[in-house]
VODREN-781471 format. One record per atom (N, C-alpha, C, CB): residue number from 1; residue in three letters; chain; x negated, y negated, z. Coordinates in steps of 0.001 Angstrom, whole numbers, always signed. Glycine has a CB too. Example, Ala and Ser with C-alpha at 12.3 -4.5 7.8 and 13.67 -1.06 7.14 Angstrom:
REM residues 2
nunu drenlum vexro x y z
1 ala A -13190 +5690 +7800 $
1 ala A -12300 +4500 +7800 $
1 ala A -13200 +3300 +7800 $
1 ala A -11308 +4473 +9046 $
2 ser A -12850 +2250 +7080 $
2 ser A -13670 +1060 +7140 $
2 ser A -12900 -30 +7870 $
2 ser A -14084 +598 +5725 $
***
This chain:
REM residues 109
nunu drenlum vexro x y z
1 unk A +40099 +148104 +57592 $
1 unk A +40712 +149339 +58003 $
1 unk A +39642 +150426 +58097 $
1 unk A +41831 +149743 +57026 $
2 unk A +39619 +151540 +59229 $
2 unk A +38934 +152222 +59577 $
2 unk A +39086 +153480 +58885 $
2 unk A +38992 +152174 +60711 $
3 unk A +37644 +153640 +58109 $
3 unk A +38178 +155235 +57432 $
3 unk A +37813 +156490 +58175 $
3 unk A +37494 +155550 +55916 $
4 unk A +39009 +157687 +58140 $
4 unk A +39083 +158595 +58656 $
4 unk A +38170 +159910 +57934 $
4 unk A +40396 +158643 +58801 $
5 unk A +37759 +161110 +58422 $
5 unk A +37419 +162184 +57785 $
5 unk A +38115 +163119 +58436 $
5 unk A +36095 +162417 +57691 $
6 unk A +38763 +163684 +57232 $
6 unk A +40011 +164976 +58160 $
6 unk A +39286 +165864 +57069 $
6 unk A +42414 +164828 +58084 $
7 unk A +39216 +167270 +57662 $
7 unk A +38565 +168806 +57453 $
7 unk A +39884 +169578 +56614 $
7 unk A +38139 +169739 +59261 $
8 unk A +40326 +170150 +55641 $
8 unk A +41669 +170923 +55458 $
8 unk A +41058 +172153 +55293 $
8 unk A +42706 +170503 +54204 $
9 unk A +41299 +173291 +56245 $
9 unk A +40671 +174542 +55637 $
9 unk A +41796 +175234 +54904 $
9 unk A +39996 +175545 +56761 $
10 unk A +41706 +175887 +53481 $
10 unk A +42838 +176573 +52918 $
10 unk A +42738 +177736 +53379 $
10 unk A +42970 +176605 +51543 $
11 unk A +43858 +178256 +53110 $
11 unk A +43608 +179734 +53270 $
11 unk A +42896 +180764 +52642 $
11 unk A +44488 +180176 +53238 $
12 unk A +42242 +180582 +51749 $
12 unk A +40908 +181395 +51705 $
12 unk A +39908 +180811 +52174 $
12 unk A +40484 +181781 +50499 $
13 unk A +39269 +180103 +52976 $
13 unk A +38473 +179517 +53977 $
13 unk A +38074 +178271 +53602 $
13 unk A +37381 +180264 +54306 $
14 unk A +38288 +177897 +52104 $
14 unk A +37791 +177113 +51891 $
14 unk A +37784 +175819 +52521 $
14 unk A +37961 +177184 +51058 $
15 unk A +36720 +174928 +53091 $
15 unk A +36573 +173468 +53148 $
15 unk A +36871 +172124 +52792 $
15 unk A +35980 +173386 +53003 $
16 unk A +37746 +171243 +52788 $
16 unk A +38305 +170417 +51574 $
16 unk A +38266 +169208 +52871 $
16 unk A +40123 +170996 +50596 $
17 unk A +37000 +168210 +52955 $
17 unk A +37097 +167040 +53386 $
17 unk A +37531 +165911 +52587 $
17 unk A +36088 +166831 +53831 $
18 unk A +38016 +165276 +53175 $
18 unk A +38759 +163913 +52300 $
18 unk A +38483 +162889 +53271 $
18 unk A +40624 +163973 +51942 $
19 unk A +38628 +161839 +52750 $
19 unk A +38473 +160641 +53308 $
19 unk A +40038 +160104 +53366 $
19 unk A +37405 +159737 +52454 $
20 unk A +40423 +159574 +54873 $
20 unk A +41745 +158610 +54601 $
20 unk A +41679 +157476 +55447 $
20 unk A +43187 +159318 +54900 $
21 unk A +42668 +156660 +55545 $
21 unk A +42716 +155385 +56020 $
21 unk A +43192 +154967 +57855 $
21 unk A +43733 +154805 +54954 $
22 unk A +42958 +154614 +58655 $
22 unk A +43331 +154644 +59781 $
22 unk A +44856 +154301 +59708 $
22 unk A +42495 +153829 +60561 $
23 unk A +46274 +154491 +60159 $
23 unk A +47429 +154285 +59879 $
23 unk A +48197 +155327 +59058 $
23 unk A +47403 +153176 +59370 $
24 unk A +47294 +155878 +57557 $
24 unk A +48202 +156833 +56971 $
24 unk A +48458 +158313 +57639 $
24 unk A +47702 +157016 +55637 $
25 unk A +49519 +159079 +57247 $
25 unk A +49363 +159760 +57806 $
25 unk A +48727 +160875 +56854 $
25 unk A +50360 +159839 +58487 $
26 unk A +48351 +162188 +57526 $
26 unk A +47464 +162807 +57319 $
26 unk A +48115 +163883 +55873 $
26 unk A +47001 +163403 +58773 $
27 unk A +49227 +163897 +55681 $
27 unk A +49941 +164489 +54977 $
27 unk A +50174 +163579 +53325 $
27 unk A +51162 +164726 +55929 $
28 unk A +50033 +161823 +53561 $
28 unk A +49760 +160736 +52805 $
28 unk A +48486 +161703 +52309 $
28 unk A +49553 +159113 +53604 $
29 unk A +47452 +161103 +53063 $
29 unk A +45970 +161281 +52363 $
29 unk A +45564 +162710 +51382 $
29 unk A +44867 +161292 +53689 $
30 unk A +45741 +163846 +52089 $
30 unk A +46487 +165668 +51484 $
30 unk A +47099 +165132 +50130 $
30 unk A +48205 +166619 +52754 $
31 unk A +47936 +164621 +50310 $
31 unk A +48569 +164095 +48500 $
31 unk A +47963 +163585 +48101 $
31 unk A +49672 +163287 +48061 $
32 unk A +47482 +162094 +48258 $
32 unk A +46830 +161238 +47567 $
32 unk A +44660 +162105 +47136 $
32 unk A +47068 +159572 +48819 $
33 unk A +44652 +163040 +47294 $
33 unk A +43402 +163759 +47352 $
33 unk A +43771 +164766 +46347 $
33 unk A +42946 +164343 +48816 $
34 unk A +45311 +165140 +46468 $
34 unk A +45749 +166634 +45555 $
34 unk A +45151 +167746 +46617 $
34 unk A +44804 +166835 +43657 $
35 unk A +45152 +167879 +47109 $
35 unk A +44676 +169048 +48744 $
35 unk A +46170 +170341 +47967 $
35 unk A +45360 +167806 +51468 $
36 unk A +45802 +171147 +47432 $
36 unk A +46825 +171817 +47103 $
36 unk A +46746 +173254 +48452 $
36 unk A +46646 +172211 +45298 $
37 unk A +48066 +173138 +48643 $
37 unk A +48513 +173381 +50033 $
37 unk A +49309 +172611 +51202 $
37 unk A +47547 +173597 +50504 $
38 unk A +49470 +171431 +50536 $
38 unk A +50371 +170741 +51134 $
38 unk A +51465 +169831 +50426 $
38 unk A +49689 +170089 +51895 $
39 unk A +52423 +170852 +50184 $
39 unk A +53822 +170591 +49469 $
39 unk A +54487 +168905 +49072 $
39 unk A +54898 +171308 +50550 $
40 unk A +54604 +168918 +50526 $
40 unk A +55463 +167426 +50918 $
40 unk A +56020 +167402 +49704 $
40 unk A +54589 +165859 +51324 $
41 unk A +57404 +168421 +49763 $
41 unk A +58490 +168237 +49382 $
41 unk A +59423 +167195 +49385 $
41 unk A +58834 +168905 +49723 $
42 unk A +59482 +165962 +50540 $
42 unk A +60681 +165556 +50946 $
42 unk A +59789 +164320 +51190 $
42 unk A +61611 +166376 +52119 $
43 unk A +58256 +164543 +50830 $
43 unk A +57281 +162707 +50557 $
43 unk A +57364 +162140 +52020 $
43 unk A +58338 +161154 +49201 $
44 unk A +57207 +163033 +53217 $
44 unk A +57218 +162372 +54854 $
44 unk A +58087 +162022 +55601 $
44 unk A +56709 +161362 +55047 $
45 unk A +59598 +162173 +55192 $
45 unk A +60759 +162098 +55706 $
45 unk A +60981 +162579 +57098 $
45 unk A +61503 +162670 +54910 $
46 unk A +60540 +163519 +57267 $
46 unk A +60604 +164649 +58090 $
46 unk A +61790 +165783 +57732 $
46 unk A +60778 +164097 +59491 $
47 unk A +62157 +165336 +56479 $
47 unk A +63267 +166744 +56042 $
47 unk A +63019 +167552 +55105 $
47 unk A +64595 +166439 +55574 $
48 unk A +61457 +168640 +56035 $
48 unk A +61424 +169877 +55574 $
48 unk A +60078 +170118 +56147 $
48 unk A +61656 +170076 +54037 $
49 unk A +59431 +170945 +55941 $
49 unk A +58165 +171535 +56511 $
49 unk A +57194 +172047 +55685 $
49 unk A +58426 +172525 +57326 $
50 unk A +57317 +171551 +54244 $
50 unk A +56390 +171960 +53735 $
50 unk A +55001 +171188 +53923 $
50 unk A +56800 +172097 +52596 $
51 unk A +54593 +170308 +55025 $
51 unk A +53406 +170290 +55253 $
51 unk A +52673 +170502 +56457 $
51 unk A +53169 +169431 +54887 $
52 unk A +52980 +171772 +56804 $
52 unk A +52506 +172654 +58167 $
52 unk A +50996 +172989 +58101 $
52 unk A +53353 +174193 +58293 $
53 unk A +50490 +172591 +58996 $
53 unk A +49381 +172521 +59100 $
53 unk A +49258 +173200 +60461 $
53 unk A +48914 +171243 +58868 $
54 unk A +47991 +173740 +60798 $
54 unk A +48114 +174651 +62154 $
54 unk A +46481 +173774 +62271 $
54 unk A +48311 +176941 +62058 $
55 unk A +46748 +172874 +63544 $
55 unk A +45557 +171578 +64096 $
55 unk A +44612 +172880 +64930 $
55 unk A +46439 +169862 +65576 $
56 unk A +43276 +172481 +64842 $
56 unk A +42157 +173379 +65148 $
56 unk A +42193 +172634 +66444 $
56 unk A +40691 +173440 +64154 $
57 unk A +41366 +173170 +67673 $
57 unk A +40976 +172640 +68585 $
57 unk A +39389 +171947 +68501 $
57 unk A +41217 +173577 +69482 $
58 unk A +39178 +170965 +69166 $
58 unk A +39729 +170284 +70547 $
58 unk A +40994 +169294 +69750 $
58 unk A +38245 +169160 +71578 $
59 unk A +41119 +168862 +68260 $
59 unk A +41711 +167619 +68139 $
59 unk A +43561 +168025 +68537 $
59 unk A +41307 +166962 +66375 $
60 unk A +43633 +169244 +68772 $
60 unk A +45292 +169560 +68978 $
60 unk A +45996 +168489 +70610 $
60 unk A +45425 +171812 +69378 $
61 unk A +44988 +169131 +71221 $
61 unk A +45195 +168301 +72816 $
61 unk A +44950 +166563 +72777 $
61 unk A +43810 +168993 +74071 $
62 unk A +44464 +166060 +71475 $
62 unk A +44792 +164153 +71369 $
62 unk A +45635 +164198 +70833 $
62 unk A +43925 +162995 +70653 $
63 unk A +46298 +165036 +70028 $
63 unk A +47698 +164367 +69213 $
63 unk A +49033 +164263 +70303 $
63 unk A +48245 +165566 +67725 $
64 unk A +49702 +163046 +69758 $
64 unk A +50938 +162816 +71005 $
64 unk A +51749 +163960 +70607 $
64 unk A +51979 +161191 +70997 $
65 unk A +52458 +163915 +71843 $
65 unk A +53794 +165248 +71784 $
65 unk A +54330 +165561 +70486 $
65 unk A +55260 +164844 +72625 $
66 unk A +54795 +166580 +70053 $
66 unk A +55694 +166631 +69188 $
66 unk A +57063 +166398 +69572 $
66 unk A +55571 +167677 +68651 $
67 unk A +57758 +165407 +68515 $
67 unk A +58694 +165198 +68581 $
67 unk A +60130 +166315 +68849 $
67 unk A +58525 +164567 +67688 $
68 unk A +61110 +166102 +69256 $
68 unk A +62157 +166800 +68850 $
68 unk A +62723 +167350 +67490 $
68 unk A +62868 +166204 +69250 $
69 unk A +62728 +166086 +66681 $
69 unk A +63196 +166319 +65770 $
69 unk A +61738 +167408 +64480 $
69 unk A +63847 +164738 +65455 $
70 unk A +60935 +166955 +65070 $
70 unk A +59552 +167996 +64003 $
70 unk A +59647 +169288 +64684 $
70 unk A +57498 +167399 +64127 $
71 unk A +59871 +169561 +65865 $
71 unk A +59938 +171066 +66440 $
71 unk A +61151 +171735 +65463 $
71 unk A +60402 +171114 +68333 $
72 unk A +62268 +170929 +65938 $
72 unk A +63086 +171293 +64657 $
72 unk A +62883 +171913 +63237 $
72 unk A +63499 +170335 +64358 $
73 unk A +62276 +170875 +62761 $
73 unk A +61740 +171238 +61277 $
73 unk A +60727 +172672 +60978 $
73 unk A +60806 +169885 +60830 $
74 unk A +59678 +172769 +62817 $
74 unk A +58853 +173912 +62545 $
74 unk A +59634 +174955 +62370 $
74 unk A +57913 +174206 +63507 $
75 unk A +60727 +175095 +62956 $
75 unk A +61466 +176367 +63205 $
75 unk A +61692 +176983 +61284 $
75 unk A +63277 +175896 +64287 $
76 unk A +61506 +175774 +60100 $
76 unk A +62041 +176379 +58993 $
76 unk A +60470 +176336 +57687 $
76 unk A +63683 +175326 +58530 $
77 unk A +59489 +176184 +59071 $
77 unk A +58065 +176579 +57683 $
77 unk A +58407 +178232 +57375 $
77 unk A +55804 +176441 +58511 $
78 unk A +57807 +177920 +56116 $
78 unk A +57558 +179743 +55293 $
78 unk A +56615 +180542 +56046 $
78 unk A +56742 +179785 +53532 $
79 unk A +55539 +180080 +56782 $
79 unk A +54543 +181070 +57648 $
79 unk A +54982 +180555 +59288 $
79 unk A +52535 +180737 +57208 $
80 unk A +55202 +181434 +59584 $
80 unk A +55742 +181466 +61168 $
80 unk A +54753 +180174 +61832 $
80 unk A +55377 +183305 +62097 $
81 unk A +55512 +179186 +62452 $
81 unk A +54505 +178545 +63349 $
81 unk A +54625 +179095 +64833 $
81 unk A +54711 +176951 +63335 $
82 unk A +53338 +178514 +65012 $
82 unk A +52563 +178816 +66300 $
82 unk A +52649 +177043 +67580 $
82 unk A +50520 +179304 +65555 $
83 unk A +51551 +177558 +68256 $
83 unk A +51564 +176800 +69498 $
83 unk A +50789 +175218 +69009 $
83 unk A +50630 +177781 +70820 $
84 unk A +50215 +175911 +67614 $
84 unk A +48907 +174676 +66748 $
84 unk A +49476 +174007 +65681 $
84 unk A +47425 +175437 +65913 $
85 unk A +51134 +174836 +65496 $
85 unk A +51354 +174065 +64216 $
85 unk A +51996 +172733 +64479 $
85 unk A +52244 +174860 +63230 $
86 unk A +51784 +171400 +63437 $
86 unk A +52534 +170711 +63279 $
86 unk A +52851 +169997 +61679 $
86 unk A +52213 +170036 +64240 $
87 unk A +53453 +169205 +61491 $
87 unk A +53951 +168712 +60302 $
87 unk A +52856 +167483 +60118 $
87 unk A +55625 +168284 +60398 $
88 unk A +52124 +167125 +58864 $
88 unk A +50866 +166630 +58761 $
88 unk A +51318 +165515 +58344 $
88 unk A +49854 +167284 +57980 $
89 unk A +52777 +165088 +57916 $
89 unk A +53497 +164200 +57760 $
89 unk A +53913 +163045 +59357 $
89 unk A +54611 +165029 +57078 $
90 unk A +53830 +163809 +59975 $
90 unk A +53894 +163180 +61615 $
90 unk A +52585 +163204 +62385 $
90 unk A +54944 +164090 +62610 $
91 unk A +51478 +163504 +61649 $
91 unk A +50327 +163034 +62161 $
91 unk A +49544 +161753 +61998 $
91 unk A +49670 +163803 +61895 $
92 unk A +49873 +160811 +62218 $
92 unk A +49650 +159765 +62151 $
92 unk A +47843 +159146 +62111 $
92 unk A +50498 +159441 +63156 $
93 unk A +47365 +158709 +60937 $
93 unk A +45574 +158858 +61507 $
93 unk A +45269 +157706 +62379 $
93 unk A +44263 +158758 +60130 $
94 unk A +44139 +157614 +63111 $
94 unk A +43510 +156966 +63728 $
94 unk A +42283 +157060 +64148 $
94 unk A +44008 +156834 +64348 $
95 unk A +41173 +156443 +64851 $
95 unk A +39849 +156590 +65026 $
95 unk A +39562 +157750 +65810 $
95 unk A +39302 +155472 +65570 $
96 unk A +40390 +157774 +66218 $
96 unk A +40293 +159177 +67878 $
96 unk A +40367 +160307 +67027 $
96 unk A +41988 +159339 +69406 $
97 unk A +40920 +160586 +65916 $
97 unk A +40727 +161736 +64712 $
97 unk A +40505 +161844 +64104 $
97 unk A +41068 +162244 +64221 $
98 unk A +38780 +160774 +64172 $
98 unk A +37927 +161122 +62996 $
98 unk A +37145 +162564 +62821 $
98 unk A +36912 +160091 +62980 $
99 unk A +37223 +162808 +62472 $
99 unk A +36887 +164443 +62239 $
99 unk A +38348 +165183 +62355 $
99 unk A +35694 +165148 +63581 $
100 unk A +38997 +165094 +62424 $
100 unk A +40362 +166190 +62491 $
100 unk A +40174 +167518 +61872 $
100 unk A +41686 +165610 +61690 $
101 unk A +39996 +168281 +62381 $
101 unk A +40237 +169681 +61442 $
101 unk A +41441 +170531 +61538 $
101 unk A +39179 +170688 +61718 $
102 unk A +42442 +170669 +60705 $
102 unk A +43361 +171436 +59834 $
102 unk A +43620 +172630 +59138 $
102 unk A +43447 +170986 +59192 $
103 unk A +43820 +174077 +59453 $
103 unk A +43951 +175208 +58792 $
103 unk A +45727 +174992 +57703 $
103 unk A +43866 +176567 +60192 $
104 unk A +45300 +175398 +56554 $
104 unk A +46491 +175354 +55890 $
104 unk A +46970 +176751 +56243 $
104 unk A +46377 +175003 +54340 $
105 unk A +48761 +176885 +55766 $
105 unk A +48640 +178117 +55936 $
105 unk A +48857 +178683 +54745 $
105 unk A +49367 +178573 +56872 $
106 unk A +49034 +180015 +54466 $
106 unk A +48808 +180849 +53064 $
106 unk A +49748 +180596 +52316 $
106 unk A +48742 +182326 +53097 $
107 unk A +50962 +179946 +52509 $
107 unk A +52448 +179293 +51847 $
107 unk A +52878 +178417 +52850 $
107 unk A +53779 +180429 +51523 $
108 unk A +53696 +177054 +51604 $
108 unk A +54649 +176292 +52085 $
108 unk A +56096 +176971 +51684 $
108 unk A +54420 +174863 +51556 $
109 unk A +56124 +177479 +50395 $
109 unk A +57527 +177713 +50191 $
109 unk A +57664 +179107 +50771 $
109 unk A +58005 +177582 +48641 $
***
C-alpha cells in the first residue's frame, strides 16, 4: 500500500504533516495522528460536519465532485463553508494526493 503525505494547516498557521495510507480517508488518518481540529463526531458516516476542511489549490480541482448528500452536510459546519470546503471524511486518499494540503478551520463545533 502506497503511503500518502497530506499537509493540515490549523488555524493558527500551524503545519501538521502526517503520513496516511492510499484508500483511507483523509479524515481516518487526522484521527489516527490526533490532528486536533478535526472532530469526526459521527467516525465518517457522513452525519455531521465536523471534519471540514477548506482543500488548498491545485489539489481542490483532482478531487471528484462533491456528493449531494456532503453538500448537504456543508450547509451545517460551525465556520461558514466556502467554494474549497469539503468533509475530510469523503476524501478518499490516493497517489494523485500525495501532497494534499488542507486549511482547518478555527471551529468544528
Amino acid at each position: 500500500m502506497s503511503t500518502i503525505h497530506c499537509t493540515l494547516i490549523d488555524a493558527s498557521g500551524t503545519e501538521h504533516t502526517i503520513e496516511a495510507q492510499a484508500g483511507e480517508s483523509l479524515m481516518q488518518a487526522a484521527v489516527r495522528h490526533d490532528i486536533d481540529g478535526i472532530a469526526a463526531d459521527c467516525g465518517g458516516t457522513l452525519a455531521c460536519a465536523t471534519c471540514h476542511v477548506r482543500v488548498q489549490t491545485p489539489w481542490l480541482e483532482q478531487l471528484p465532485s462533491t456528493s449531494d448528500d456532503e453538500r448537504a452536510m456543508l450547509d451545517f459546519t460551525a465556520e461558514t463553508a466556502d467554494a474549497s470546503s469539503r468533509l475530510s471524511c469523503q476524501l478518499v486518499l490516493s497517489e494523485s494526493l500525495d501532497g494534499i494540503v488542507v486549511r482547518l478551520p478555527s471551529t468544528q463545533h
